[in-house]
N, C-alpha and C positions, 0 to 999 in steps of 0.2 A: 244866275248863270254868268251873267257879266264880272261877277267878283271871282270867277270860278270858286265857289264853296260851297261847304254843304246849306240847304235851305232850312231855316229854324222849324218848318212849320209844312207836311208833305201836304196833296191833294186830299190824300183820301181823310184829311182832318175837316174837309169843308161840309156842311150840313146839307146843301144840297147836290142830291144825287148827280154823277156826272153826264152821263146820257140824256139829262133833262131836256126839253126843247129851246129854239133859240127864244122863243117868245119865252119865255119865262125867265131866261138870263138877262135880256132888254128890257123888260116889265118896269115903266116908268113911276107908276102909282102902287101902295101898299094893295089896293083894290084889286086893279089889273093883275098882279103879280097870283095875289088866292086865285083869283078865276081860273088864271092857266095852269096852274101849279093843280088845282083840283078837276080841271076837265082831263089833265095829262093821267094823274092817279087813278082816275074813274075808266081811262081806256086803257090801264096797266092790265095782263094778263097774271103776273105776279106781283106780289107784294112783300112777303116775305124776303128777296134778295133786293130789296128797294136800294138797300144801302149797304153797298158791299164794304165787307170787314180791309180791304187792300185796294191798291191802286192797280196792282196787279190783276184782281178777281175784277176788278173794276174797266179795265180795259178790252178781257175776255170776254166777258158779259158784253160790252156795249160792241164787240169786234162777231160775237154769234148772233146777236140780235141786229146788227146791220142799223146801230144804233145812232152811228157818225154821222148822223145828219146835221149839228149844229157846230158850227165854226170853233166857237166857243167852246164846247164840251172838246172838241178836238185838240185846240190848245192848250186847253187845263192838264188834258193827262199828257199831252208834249213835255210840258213843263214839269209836270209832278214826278215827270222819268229822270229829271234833271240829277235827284239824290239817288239815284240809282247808277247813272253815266259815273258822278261823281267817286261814288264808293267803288265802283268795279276799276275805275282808272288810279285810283287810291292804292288798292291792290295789286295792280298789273306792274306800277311801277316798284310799289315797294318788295316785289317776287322778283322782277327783273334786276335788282339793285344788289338781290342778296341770296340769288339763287345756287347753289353745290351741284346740283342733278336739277336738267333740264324737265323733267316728265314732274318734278314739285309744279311745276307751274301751269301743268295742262287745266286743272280743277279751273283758275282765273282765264288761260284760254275758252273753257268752255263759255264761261259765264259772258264772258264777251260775246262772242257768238250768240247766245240765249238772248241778250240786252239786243243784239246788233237785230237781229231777226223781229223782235217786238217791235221797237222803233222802226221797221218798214211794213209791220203789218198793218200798222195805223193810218189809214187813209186821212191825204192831205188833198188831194184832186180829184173832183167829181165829175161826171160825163153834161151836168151842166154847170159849164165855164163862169158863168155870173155869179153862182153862189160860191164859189173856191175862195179862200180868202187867200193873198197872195205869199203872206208871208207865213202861213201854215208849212210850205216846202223847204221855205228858211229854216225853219224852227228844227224841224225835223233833222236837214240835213247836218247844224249846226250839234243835233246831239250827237249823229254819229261821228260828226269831224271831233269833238271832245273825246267819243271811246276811244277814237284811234290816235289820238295824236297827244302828247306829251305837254300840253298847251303851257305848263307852268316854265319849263326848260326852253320852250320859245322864246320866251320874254327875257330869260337868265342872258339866252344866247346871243340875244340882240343888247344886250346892256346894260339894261333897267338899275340891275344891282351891282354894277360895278364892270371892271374888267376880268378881274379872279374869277368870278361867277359864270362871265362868257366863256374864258376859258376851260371850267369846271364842266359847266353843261354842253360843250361840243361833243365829247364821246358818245353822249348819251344820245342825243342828236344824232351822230355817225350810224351807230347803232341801228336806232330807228327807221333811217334813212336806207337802208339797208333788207330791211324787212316787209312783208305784203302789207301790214298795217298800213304803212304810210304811201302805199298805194290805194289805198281805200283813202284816205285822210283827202289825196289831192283829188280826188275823181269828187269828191263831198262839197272838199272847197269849190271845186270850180260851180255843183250845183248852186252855191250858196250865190255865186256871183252872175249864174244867170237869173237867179230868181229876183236877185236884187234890182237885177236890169231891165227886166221885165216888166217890174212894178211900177205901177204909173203913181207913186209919192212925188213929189216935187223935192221934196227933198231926206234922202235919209237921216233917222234920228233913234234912239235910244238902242233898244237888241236892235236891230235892224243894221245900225251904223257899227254897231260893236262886232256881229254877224261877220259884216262885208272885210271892219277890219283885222277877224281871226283869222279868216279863213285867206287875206293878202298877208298874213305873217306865215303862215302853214306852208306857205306857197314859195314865199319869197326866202324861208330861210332851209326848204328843201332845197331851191336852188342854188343858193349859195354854198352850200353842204356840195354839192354834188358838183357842182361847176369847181372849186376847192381842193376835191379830194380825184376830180377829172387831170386837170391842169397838172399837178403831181405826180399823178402817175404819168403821165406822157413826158412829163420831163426827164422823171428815174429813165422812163425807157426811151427816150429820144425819141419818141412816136409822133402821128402828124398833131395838129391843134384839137384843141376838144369839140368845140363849136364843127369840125369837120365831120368825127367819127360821130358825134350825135346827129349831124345832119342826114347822118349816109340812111340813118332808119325810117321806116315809115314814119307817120305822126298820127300822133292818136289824142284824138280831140277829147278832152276833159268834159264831165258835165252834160253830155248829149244823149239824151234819152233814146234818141229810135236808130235815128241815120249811121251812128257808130259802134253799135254794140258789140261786134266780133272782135274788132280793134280792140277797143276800150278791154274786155274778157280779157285779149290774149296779155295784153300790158297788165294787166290786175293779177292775173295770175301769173305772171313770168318775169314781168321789168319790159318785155320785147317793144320798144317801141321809141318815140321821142314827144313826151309829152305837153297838151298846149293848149290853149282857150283861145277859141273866136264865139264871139257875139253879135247876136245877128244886126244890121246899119255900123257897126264897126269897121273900119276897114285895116285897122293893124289887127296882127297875130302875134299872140303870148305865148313865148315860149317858157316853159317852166322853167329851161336852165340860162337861161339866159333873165336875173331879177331886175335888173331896171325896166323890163318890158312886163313883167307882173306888177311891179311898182305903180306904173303908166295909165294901165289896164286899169288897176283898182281905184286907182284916181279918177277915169277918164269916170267912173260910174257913180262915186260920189261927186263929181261936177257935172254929171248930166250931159258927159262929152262936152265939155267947157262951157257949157250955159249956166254955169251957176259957180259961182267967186265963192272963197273962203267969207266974205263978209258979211255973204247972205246965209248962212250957212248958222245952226245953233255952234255954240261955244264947244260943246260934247264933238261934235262932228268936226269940227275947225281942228280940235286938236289932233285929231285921230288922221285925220289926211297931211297935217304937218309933219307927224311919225313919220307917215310912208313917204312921203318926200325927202325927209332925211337920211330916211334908210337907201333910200335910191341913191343920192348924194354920197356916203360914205361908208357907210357897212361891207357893201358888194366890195371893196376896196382893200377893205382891212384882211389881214393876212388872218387865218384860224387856226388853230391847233387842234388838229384832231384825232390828237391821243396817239399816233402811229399810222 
């Protein structure tokens, strides 16, 4: 998932079943491992579907049998969804690029939908807290932040490959920007960055780091798009500042599961709102149009709200908080073209 590509080699190639228990994924000893691997088969009700032909039949199964009881088996088919995010986002762009009649494209809207729906039927949080593993809601939200979000054209846009390239992938971006998807994308990100926050790692590192920093480019070059294509238009029309008419609206916290659910609906479904991330012992507020304050945000989470320096930090992680420093520094800055 970090390379964004497709994976050589899916779940449902692995030998053992995926609803298996957590003791037999932990199983230290070849010994240990038969015992529970055959106490688990001897209390199986079926056998015959032990091992399902898809990852899909594979997930049904362990989601009618109430079978998510092991961490483990829960991120295996997280991840195994991964060729599947990939191919469906594969597609959405390559319909979007080259579509005549809008209604060719509903077949890959569906499928989105279909994907979007699976990946929240997969329990990542259980009614006891000690057995949840934390970064199951990462993983999760991180597949749906990939459906919705253009994640290759992120990277174009911020400069990776040149200037021409940035220039190239603003429309597409505008576009996006534009659309419910990428209101799903930011309400995803922002889970991504409470869960990140939550998590008592001392320090983030591999998916986890990479996690925190797709989901601060999701974020920060929504805003930039937006604040961009704000600014512009109030100047064609001599209107007040942008930062004003966005402020005039209510704000609708990203990423909050209970306390803002009406808000959050009414902005997902509409745009209505001014969108933003607080965390809780935080005491700044991230406003999505305003990106040096998502910038801020995303950093403040990989330094542990300053307790922890780039030097302490793995080399993977060091770079990736360097990016977002830069991008705060100079990006937000740079003028964009976006296409008209």
């Amino acid at each position: 998932m970090m390379h964004l590509i497709n994976p050589l080699m899916s779940v449902s190639e692995l030998e053992l079943p995926l609803y298996s228990a957590e003791s037999v994924w932990t199983a230290l000893r070849a010994v240990q491992w038969k015992e529970e691997f055959m106490n688990e088969a001897g209390q199986s009700t079926c056998v015959a579907d032990s091992r399902p032909a898809s990852l899909i039949s594979c997930v049904r199964q362990a989601l009618s049998r109430h079978l998510s009881r092991s961490s483990t088996t829960t991120s295996l088919i997280l991840y195994g969804l991964w060729s599947h995010v990939w191919s469906c986002r594969q597609n959405h762009d390559l319909m979007s690029n080259g579509l005549d009649m809008p209604s060719e494209g509903l077949p890959v809207s569906s499928e989105v939908n279909d994907l979007a729906n699976t990946i929240q039927a997969i329990p990542v949080t259980k009614s006891d807290s000690t057995e949840t593993d934390p970064q199951l809601p990462m993983i999760s939200a991180f597949l749906s932040l990939a459906l919705y979000t253009p994640l290759p054209a992120l990277q174009k846009f911020l400069g990776r490959y040149g200037d021409q390239e940035a220039q190239d992938a603003a429309p597409l971006l505008h576009d996006w920007m534009l659309s419910r998807n990428s209101r799903y994308a930011l309400d995803y990100a922002a889970r991504i960055l409470h869960s990140a926050h939550h998590t008592k790692t001392p320090c983030l590192h591999g998916f986890s780091a990479y996690a925190v920093y797709t989901a601060g480019l999701a974020l920060f070059c929504y805003g930039v798009i937006v604040t961009t294509r704000t600014r512009r238009t109030h100047i064609g029309n001599n209107a007040l500042n942008s930062t004003q008419t966005l402020d005039s609206s209510p704000t609708t916290w990203l990423g909050e599961m209970d306390d803002n659910a009406q808000a959050q609906q009414v902005f997902l479904a509409s745009g209505y709102g001014v969108p933003a991330i607080r965390l809780q012992s935080v005491a700044s507020v991230a406003y999505v149009h305003q990106p040096e304050s998502i910038s801020a945000l995303v950093t403040s989470i990989f330094t542990r709200q300053g307790t922890l320096t780039l030097d302490e930090m793995p080399g993977f992680t060091e770079s990736l908080v360097r990016i977002l420093q830069s991008l705060a520094n100079s990006a937000v800055r740079r003028e964009v073209d976006l296409g008209g």
